[in-house]
C-alpha positions in Angstrom: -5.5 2.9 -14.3 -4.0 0.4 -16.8 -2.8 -2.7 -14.8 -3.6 -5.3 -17.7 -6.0 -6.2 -16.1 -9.9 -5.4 -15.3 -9.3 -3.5 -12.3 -10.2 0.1 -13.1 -10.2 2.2 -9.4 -7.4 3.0 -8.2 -5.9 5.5 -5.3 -2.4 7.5 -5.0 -1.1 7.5 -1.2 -0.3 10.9 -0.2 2.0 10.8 3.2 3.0 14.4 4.4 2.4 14.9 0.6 4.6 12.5 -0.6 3.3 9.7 -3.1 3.9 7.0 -0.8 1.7 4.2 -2.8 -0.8 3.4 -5.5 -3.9 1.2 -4.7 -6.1 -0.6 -7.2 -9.3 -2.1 -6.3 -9.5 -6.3 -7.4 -13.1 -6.5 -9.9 -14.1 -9.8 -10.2 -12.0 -12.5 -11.6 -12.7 -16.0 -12.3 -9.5 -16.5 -12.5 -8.8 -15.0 -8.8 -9.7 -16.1 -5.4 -13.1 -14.6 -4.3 -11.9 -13.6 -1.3 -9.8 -11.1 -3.0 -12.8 -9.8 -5.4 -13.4 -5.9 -3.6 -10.3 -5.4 -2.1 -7.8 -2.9 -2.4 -4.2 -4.3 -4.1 -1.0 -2.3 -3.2 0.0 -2.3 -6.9 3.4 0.2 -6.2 5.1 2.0 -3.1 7.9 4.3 -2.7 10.4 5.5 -0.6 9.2 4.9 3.1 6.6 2.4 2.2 8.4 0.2 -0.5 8.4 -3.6 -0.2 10.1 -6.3 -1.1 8.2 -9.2 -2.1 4.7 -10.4 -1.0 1.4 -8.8 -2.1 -0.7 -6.8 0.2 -4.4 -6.4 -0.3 -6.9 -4.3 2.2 -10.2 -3.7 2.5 -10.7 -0.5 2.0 -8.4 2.7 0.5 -8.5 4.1 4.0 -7.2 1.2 5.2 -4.1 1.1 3.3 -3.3 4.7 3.7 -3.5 4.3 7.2 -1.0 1.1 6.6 1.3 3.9 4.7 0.7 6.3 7.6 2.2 4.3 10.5 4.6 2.7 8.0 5.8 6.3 7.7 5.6 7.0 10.9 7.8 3.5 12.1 10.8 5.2 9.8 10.0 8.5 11.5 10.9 7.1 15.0 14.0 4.4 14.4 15.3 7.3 12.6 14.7 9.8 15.6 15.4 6.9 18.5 18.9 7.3 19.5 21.2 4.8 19.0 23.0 2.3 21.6 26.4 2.6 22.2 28.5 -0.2 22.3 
């Protein structure tokens, strides 16, 4: 992975195979926090699981595809709950 910087693990996100996201694991920094040294970065989502604005970081690569999972699953259910009338 080429992020320009010295993180060199990474992960694609499959949901219902559909790339959902792309994880990158934080290496040591001395320019970063050391909290975030190990964790997982969400460097890019897509469709169901894009953001806008703020980064997310998790502990582990499971962790953020289960973040893509239910995120997926959230669109799944407003899109399938039917709607008030007025």
């Amino acid at each position: 992975m080429n992020t320009a910087s010295p993180d060199q693990q990474g992960y694609l996100l499959f949901v219902d195979e559909k790339l959902v996201g792309v994880v990158a694991r934080i290496e040591r920094h001395e320019d970063l926090d050391k909290t975030l040294w190990g964790r997982w970065c969400l460097e890019a989502a897509f469709g169901l699981c894009h953001r806008a604005g703020g980064t997310l970081t998790f502990a582990t690569p499971e962790d953020a595809l289960e973040w893509a999972v239910q995120r997926v699953d959230m669109h799944e259910r407003n899109r399938l709950s039917p709607s008030k009338a007025a």
